[in-house]
C-alpha positions in Angstrom: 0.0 0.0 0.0 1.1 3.7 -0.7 1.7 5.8 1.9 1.3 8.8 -0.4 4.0 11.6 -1.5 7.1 12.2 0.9 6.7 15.4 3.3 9.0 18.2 2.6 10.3 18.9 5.7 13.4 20.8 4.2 10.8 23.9 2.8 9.3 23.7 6.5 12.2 23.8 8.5 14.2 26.6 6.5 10.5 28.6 7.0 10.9 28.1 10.6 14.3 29.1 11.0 13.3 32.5 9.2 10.4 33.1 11.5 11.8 32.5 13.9 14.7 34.8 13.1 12.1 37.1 12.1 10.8 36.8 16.0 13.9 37.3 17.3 14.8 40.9 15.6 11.3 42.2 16.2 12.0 41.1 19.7 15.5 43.1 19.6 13.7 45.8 18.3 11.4 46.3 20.7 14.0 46.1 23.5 16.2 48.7 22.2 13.1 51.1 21.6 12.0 50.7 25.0 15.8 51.2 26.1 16.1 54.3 24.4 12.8 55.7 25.4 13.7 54.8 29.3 16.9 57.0 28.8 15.2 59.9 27.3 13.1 60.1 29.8 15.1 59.5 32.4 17.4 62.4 30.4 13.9 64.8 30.3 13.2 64.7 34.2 16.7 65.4 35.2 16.3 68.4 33.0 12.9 69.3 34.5 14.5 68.6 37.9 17.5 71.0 37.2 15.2 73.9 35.7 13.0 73.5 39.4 15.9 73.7 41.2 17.5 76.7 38.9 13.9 78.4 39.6 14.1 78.7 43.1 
């Protein structure tokens, strides 16, 4: 008896290794962005606290 045509787990596995490459930049991504927001504002209310000091 046939067991039908043979999988192609080459196409499938190459697929999964560029999603999940694809995962792993968008991940990157989203931790630098949120690094460089935490810095700018951590960079904007030290300014804000300098100009409250300097006002009084």
């Amino acid at each position: 008896m046939a067991k039908g045509p043979e999988k192609n787990t080459k196409n499938k596995a190459l697929h999964t290794k560029l999603l999940n490459r694809k995962k792993a930049k968008l991940q990157e991504e989203k931790r630098e962005r949120a690094l460089r927001l935490k810095e700018l504002v951590a960079k904007i209310n030290e300014k804000k606290r300098n100009d409250e000091l300097d006002a009084k």
